[in-house]
Structure formats: structure tokens, C-alpha cells
C-alpha positions in Angstrom: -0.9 -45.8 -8.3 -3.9 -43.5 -8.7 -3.4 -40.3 -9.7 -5.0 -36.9 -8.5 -7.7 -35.3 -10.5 -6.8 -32.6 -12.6 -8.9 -29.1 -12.3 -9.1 -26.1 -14.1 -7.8 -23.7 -11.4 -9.4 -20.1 -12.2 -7.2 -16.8 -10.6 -8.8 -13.1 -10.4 -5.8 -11.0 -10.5 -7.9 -7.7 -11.2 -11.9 -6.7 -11.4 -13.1 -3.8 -12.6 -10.1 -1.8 -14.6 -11.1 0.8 -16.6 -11.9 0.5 -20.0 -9.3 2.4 -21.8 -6.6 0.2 -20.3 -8.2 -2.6 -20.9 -6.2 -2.8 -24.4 -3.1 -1.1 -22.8 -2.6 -3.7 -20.2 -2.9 -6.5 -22.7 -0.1 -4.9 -24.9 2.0 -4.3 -21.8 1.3 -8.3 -20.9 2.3 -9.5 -24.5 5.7 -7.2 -25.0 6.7 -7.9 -21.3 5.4 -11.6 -20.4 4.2 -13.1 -23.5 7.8 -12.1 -25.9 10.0 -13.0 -23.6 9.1 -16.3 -22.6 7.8 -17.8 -26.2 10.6 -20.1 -26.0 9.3 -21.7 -23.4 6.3 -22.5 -24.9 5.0 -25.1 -27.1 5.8 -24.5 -30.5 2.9 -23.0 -32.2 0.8 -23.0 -29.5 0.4 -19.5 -28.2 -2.8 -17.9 -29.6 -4.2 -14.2 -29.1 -7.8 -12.8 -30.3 -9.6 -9.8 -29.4 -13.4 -9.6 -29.1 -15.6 -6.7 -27.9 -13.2 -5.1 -26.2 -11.6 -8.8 -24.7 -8.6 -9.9 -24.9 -7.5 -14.2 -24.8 -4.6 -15.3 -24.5 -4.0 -18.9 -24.5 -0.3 -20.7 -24.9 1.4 -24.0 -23.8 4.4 -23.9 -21.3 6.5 -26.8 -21.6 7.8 -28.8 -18.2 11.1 -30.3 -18.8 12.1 -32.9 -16.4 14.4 -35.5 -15.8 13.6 -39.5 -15.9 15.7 -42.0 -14.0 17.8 -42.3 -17.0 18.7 -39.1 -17.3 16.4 -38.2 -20.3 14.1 -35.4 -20.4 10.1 -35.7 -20.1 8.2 -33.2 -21.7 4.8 -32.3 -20.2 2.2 -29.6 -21.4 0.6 -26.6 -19.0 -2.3 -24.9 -20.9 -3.1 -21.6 -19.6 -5.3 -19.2 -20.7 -5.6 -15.2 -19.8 -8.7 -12.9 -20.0 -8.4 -9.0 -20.1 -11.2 -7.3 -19.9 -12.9 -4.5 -18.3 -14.6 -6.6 -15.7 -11.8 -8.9 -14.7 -8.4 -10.1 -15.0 -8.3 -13.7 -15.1 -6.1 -16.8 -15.5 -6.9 -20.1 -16.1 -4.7 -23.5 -15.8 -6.3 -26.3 -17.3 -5.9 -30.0 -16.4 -3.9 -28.8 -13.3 -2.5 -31.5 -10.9 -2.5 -29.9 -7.5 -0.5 -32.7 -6.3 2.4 -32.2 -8.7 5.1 -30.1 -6.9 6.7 -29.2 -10.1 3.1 -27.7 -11.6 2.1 -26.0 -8.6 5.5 -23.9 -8.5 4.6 -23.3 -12.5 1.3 -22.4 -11.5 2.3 -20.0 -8.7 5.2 -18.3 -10.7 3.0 -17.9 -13.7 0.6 -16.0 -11.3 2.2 -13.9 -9.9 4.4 -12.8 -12.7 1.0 -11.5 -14.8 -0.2 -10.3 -11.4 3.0 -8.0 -11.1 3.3 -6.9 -14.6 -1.1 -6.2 -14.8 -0.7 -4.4 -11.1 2.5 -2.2 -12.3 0.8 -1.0 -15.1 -2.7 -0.3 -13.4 0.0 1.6 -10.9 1.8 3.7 -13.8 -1.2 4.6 -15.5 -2.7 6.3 -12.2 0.6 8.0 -12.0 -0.8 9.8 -14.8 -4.3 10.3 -13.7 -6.0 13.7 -12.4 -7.5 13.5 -8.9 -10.0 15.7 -7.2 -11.1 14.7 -3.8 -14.0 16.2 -2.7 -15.3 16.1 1.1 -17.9 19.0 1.1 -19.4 21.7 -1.1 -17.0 24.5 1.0 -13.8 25.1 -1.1 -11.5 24.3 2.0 -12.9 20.5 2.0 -12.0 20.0 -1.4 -8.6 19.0 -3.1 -7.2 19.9 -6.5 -4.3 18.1 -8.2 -0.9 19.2 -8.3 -1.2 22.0 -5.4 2.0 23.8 -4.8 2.7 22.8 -1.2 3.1 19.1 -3.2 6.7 18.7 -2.1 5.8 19.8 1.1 3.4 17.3 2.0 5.6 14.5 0.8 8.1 15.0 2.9 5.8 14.8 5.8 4.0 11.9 5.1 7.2 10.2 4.8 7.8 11.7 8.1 4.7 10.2 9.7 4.2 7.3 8.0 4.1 3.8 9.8 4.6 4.5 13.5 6.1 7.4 13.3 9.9 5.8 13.7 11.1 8.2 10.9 10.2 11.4 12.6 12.4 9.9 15.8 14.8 9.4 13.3 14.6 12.5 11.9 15.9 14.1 15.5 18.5 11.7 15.7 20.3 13.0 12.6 19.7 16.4 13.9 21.0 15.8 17.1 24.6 15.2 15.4 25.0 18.6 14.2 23.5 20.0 16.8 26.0 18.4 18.8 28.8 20.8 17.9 27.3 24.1 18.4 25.5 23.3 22.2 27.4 20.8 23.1 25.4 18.0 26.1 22.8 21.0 26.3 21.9 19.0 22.8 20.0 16.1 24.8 17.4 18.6 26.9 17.0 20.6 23.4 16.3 17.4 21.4 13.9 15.8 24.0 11.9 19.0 24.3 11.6 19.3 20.7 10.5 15.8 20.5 8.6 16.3 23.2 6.5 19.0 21.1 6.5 17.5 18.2 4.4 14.2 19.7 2.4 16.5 21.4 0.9 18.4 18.0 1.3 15.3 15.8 -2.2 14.8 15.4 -2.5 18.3 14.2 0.2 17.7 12.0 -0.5 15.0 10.0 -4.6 16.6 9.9 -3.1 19.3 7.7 -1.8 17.2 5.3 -5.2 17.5 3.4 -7.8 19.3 3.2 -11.0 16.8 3.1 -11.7 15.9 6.5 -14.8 13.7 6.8 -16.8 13.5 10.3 -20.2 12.7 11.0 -21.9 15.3 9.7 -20.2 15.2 6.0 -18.8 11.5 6.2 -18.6 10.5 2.4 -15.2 11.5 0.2 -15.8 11.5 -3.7 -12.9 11.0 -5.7 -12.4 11.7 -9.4 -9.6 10.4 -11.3 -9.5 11.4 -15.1 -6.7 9.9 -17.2 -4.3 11.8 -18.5 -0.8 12.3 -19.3 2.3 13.5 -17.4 2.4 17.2 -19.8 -1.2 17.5 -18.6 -0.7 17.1 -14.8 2.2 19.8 -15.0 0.6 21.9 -16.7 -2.6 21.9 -14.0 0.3 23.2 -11.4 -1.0 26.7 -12.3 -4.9 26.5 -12.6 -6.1 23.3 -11.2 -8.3 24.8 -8.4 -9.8 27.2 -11.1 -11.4 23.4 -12.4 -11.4 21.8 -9.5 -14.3 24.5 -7.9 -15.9 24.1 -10.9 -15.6 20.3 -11.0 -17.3 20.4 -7.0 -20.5 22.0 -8.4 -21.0 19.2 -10.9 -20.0 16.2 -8.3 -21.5 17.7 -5.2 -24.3 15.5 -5.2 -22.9 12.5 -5.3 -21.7 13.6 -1.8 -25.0 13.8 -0.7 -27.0 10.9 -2.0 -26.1 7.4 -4.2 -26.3 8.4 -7.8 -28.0 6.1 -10.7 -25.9 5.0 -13.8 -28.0 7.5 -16.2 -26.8 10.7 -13.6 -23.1 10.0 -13.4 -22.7 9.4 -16.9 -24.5 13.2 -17.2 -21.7 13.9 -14.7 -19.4 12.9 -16.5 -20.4 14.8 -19.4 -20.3 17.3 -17.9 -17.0 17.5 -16.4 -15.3 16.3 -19.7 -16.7 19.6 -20.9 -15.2 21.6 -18.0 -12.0 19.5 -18.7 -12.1 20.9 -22.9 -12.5 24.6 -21.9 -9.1 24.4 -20.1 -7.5 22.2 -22.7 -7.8 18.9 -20.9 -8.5 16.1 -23.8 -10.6 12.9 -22.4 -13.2 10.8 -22.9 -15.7 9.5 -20.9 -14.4 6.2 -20.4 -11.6 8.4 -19.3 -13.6 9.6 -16.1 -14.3 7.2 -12.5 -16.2 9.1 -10.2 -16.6 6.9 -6.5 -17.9 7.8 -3.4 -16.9 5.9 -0.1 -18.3 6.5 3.1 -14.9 6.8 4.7 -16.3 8.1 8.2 -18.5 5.1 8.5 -15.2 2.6 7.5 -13.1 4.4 10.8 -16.2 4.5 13.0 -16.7 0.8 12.2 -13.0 0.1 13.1 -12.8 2.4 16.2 -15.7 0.5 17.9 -14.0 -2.7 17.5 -10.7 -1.5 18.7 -13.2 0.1 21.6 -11.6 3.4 21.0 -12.5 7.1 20.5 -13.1 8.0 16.6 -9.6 9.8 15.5 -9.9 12.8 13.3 -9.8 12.2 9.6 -8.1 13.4 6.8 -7.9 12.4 3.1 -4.6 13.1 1.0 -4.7 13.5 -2.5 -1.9 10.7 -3.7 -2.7 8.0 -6.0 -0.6 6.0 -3.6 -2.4 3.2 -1.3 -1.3 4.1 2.2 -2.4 5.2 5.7 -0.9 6.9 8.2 -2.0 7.8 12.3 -0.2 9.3 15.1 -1.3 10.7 18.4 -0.5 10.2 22.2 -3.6 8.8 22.7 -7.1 7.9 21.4 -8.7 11.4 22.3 -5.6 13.3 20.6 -4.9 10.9 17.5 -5.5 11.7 13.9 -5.4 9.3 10.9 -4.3 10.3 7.2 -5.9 8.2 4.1 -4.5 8.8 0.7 -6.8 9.1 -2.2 -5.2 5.7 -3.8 -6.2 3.6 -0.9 -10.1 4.7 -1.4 -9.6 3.8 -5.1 -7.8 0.2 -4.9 -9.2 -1.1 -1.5 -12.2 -2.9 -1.0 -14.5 -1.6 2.9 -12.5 -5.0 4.6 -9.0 -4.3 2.7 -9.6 -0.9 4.1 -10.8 -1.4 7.2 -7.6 -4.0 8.2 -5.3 -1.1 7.2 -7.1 1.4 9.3 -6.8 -0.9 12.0 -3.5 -1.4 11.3 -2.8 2.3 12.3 -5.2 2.5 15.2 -2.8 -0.4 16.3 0.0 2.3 16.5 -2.7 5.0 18.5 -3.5 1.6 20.8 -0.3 0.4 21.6 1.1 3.8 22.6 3.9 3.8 19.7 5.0 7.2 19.4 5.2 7.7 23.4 7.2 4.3 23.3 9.5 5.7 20.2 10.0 9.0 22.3 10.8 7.0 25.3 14.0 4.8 23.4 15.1 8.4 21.6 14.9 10.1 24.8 17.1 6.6 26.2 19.9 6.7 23.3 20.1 10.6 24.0 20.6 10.5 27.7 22.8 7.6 26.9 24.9 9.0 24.4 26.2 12.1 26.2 25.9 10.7 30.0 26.5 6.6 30.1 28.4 5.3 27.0 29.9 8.6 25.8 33.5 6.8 25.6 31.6 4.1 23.2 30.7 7.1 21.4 34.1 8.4 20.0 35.4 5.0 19.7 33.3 3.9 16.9 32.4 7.4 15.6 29.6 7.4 12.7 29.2 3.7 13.3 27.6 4.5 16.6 25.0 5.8 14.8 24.4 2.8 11.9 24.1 0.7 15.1 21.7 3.3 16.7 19.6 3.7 14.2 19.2 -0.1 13.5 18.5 -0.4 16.8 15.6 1.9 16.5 14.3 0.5 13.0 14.4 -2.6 15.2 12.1 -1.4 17.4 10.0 -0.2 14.5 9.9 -3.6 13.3 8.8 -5.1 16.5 6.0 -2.4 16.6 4.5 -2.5 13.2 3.8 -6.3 13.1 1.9 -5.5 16.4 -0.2 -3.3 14.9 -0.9 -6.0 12.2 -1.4 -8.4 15.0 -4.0 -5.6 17.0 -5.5 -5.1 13.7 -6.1 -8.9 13.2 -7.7 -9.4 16.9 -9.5 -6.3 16.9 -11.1 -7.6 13.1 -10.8 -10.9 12.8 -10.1 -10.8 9.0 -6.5 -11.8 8.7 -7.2 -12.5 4.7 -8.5 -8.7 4.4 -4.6 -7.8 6.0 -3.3 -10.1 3.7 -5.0 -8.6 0.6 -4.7 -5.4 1.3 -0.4 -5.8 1.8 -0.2 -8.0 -1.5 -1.7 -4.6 -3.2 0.1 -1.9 -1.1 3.4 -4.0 -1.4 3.0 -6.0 -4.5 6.7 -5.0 -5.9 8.9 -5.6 -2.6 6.8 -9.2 -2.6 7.8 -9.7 -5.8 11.5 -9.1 -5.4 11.4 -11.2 -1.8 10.0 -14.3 -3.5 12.3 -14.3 -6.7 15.8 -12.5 -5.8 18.2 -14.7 -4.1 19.1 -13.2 -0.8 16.0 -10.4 -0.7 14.3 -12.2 2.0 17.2 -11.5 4.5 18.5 -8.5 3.0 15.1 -6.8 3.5 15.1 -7.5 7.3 18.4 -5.2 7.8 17.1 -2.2 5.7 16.6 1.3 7.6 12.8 0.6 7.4 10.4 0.1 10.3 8.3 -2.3 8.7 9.6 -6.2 8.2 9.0 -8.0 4.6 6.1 -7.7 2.9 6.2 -11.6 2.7 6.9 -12.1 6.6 3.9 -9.9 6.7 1.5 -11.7 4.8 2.8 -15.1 6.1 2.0 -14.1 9.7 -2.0 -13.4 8.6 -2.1 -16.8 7.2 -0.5 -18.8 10.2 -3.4 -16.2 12.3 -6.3 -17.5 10.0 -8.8 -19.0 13.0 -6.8 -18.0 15.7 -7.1 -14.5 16.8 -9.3 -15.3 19.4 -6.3 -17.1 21.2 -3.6 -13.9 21.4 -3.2 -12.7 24.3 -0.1 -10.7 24.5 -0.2 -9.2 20.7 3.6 -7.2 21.4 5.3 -10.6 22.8 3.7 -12.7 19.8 4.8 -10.0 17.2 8.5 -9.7 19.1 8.5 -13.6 18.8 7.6 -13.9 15.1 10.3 -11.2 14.0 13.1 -13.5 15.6 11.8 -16.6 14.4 10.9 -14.6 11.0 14.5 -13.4 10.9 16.1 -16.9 11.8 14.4 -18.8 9.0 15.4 -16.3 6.3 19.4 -16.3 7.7 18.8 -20.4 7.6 17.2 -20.3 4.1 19.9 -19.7 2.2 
């Protein structure tokens, strides 16, 4: 018998981190990976050195299996891990790709330093200062930690995904409601709704305040660590810095800046930092520009549709958002954290993802089953009603999330045929949803369990299944809402018949 060749498989789980985490992360990796799972190494074999700001790990996991006899074989899995300020890396040496047994090693290994590496990267933005900056006017500029915070997080909850929340929303009004108008309730709801997709778009484009178009299309964002203390106490005066910030950074908005002129920026916006007591450093500082108006024109000519109206929200969370009745009255929302963590084609499949929603018509097909389960309620299944009381409404409402479902993976399917980059979808969910993939891979029961929560998108891991079973075939989908309706059943099937 001739065995396979063995390979040193090499895995990028993060380029480019900044340089102050750099020794953060690999702490973080030793006292939550490394500690806990020493006795499943080698003994002795687990080594750690530190070089110019580098960081090696290197240990020996030990395969225990079973022999026909019943006694154990022992086998050895070198790994090694490199933190550093270019790249997170893992390497497994002498790898059998053929072995079953190695390869489920190989992929658990991965992914549990890719969770732990990403979760920290995520906590220690949490922390981080961020001023968007679209123009040199103060009303296209964005401090941290503006009052109407709250406010705006509420709404983009509202209108995130395809808007099946803010349906939602007048479904659980509608109950109350009930009691004080009585079946007058069903005209008041649907013309409320009915105004409410109507000025969407202009709802979610006041959720910030950099707008990029054609004539100022590039968004700057600067993060500067910092700590939890710090971003409270900016609550008060962070637009006082944040105009003063703009002068320094203006340029960048205007023209590509050399390594030599943002390091002087830098300087000098650590020194606007120190006069309001802000302590950093400059490794402390990332100032990045991204044509983001160029990204959604790109997109919108591929999806052959008008260019939506653009606004950037200051979260360090990695999301999107767009709504609108159609193309010519559609806006789309980009948070601050998705211009940081996404590459232009991680990016670009998630704006596609949302023009999916402005495409297929989503909030006009959301209004249309609310406006059914209204008309419904009061004048064709009213008995059904007051037989099964609140459970009317578990069942309503998971019949609504249901058509969520079915209309968020079309918009990953639209996004995919419109493209043609499923692995840029893929990507871009495995860092949006990194966590929830995490938990659906390694807790018995999550991959079903997540299908029947009150969310309008399916799994994370259903998700980025779909773009690999799509990888050289987008040309062939014809019918992207039947596919998408398909794969959710067959989706849901083979997690009730997994267990």
C-alpha cells in the first residue's frame, strides 16, 4: 500500500493587524488555546520565542487511536503559529491530507485559533476611536460616541437584512393597537407601513452623516486605540477633536498619500489627541481611505441598476444595510467596520448582497405578506385567532422570519450571479459571522436550532456552504428565488436528519 505524500499545509488566518496587538493577541492565544489544551500535547514539546516583535509557537498534538486489538496508537501533529504584524499564520507539518482523522485535527485546530485571533482583533476595536470623514464640510464628517448613539442602533437593527424586522416591528404594534381601535387596526397598520416603505430610503440615509457620491467618493476612516474610560469620556467633546482631526486628514480625501505624509499625520493627530487627554502612540493610529463610491458604482452596473444613495455609519461592526421600493428610491448603509475588515471583493459581494434586497423587490414583498396576515387576522381566520391566543403570533411571526429566510439567501444567490465571486461571499460571511459559525460547527444541535430562531437570515454555515456548491456555476441560475427556496428546505432537511 502506498501512502500519500505528506505537506506542510500553510493557513493565513489574519494579514495586517496592528502592531500593538500583535503581542496582545499572542497572550490571548497562549492563556486561552495554548493552557488549556497542554495535555493534549506531546510532553515537552510545546515551545514559544519572541523575535522582533514575532511571536512562534510550535507544539506536538498527540492522535490517539485505536488498533484492531484494542490498543492505542500514538501519532504526532507538529504545528507551528506565527503572530506578527504582517500575518497570522499556521503551519501543519508532514500533513496527510488523506488521513480522515488529521484532516478533522487540522480543521479544528484552525478554526479554533481563527476564532480566538478574530474575537480579540473584534474586542480590541470595541475599544477603538473612529472618525469617519467624507468631506472637508463638518456635516460629512462623523465623531465617536455622538449622543443620538442609542438612537441609531435601534434603527439599524430595524433596517438591517431585508427589512423583515421593521414588518415585524408593526406586527407587535398591531396587538396593542388592537384594543383601543379595534378591526380599524388593519387600515391604520397598512397605512403606516405603507409610509414607512415609502421614506425608507430616507431613513436609513440619516443614519450617518458621510454620504459619498461622485463628486466626493472616497470615506477616510481613523481608528485610534483606546480604552473603554476614554470612549465615554469623548461623549461630551468628541466633535470639538473630531473638526480638528478633519483639518489634519482632509487630504488624504483628496489624493493617495506616501508613507513619510501619514506618519506626519499621524503625528499630528496624536498631538491633537494629548491636548484633550487622549494617551496613544503612533502605532496606535490607522488612517485608510476607500473609494467606497467607486465599490457601489462597480456593483450597481453589474446588477444593471441605478447607483443607490450612500451612507457610512460610524460602528466598528462589519455590516450593510439597503432598503427602498425600487432602484431610483433605494439607499444603502455601510458601517465604518466593514471598510476596515473587508477587502474591494469581500465588500463588493456584500453590497451586492443588499442590492439583492432593492432587486428582488423585498420590502414591497414583506409589505405584501404583513398586509396578508393583517387582513387575515381580523377578516378570514379571526376564530383561529382567539383559539390559540399569543401562539397565533409565535406561528405568525415564524412564518414571516420564514419568508425572511427565503429572501436573504436570494440576495446571496443575486449577489453571486450578478458577481460571479462566490469565494468573495464566502469570505466576507466567515468574518461578519465568525462566532455563530463557530457555535454551528461545534455545539451539538446548533445547526437545527439556528434555523427556528426569530432571525431572517439562515446559518452562517448553510450560507457559506451554498457559495461553495455555486463555485463555477452562476452562469447556470436561472430562477435565483426558486433555487434559494429549494436550498432552505433541503438546507433545513439535512440538519433535522443530522442528528
Amino acid at each position: 500500500m502506498i501512502s500519500a505524500p505528506l505537506e506542510t499545509k500553510r493557513v493565513v488566518i489574519q494579514e495586517g493587524i496592528p502592531e500593538p496587538a500583535v503581542s496582545g493577541l499572542a497572550e490571548f492565544i497562549d492563556r486561552y488555546y495554548i493552557t488549556p489544551n497542554l495535555r493534549y500535547f506531546e510532553d515537552s514539546s510545546f515551545q514559544k520565542t519572541e523575535s522582533q516583535r514575532t511571536f512562534a509557537f510550535s507544539w506536538k498534538l498527540r492522535l490517539v487511536e485505536k488498533n484492531d486489538s484494542g490498543g492505542d496508537i500514538v501519532r504526532i501533529f507538529p504545528i507551528n503559529l506565527k503572530i506578527s504584524q504582517e500575518v497570522v499564520e499556521l503551519n501543519f507539518v508532514s500533513l496527510d491530507t488523506s488521513d480522515q482523522a488529521q484532516m478533522k485535527l487540522y480543521l479544528r485546530t484552525t478554526d479554533d485559533i481563527q476564532t480566538l485571533a478574530w474575537s480579540y482583533l473584534q474586542h480590541t476595536k470595541m475599544s477603538s476611536l473612529y472618525f469617519v470623514i467624507g468631506a472637508r464640510e463638518e456635516e460629512h464628517t462623523e465623531a465617536p460616541n455622538q449622543r443620538k448613539n442609542t438612537q441609531h442602533t435601534v434603527l439599524k437593527r430595524i433596517f438591517a437584512g431585508n427589512t423583515t424586522n421593521l414588518f415585524l416591528l408593526f406586527m407587535l404594534i398591531s396587538f396593542p393597537l388592537f384594543f383601543a381601535i379595534g378591526i380599524y387596526t388593519v387600515f391604520v397598520m397598512i397605512g403606516l407601513q405603507l409610509v414607512a416603505l415609502f421614506y425608507s430610503d430616507r431613513i436609513i440615509l440619516n443614519l450617518g452623516n458621510v454620504r459619498p457620491t461622485a463628486n466626493r467618493p472616497l470615506v477616510t476612516i481613523v481608528s485610534v486605540r483606546s480604552t473603554p474610560e476614554v470612549l465615554k469620556s469623548l461623549s461630551t467633546h468628541g466633535r470639538k477633536i473630531l473638526s480638528q482631526v478633519r483639518e489634519q486628514v482632509g487630504k488624504t480625501v483628496a489624493v493617495p498619500v506616501s508613507m513619510v505624509e501619514n506618519k506626519a499625520i499621524k503625528s499630528t493627530v496624536l498631538e491633537i489627541l494629548s491636548q484633550h487627554g487622549i494617551i496613544a502612540s503612533l502605532n496606535d493610529i490607522e488612517i485608510r481611505t476607500r473609494d467606497v463610491y467607486d465599490i457601489v458604482q462597480k456593483v450597481s452596473r453589474k446588477f444593471n441598476r441605478q447607483i443607490p444613495k450612500i451612507t457610512i455609519v460610524n460602528s466598528v461592526v462589519s455590516n450593510a444595510a439597503a432598503t427602498g421600493i425600487s432602484s431610483g428610491r433605494s439607499s444603502i448603509m455601510i458601517t465604518a467596520g466593514s471598510l476596515e475588515d473587508l477587502n474591494d471583493q469581500e465588500l463588493e459581494s456584500v453590497i451586492g448582497h443588499d442590492l439583492g434586497h432593492v432587486k428582488g423587490r423585498d420590502p414591497l414583498i414583506l409589505f405584501a405578506v404583513t398586509s396578508f396576515e393583517f387582513i387575515g387576522r381580523f377578516y378570514l381566520w379571526y376564530p383561529l385567532l382567539l383559539y390559540l391566543g399569543l401562539f397565533y403570533f409565535v406561528f405568525a411571526f415564524g412564518g414571516i422570519f420564514l419568508v425572511g429566510k427565503f429572501l436573504e439567501t436570494r440576495a446571496d444567490t443575486e449577489s453571486v450571479v450578478a458577481l460571479g465571486n462566490p469565494g468573495a461571499m464566502a469570505s466576507s460571511l466567515k468574518k461578519i459571522g465568525f462566532r455563530q459559525l463557530y457555535h454551528e460547527k461545534y455545539s451539538p444541535g446548533a445547526k437545527l436550532f439556528d434555523w427556528f430562531q426569530f432571525d431572517p437570515h439562515p446559518p452562517i454555515y448553510f450560507r457559506i456552504m451554498r457559495m461553495s456548491e455555486f463555485s463555477g456555476k452562476e452562469g447556470t441560475i436561472r430562477h435565483t428565488l426558486l433555487v434559494s427556496i429549494r436550498d432552505c428546505v433541503v438546507g433545513f432537511f439535512s440538519a433535522l436528519f443530522s442528528l
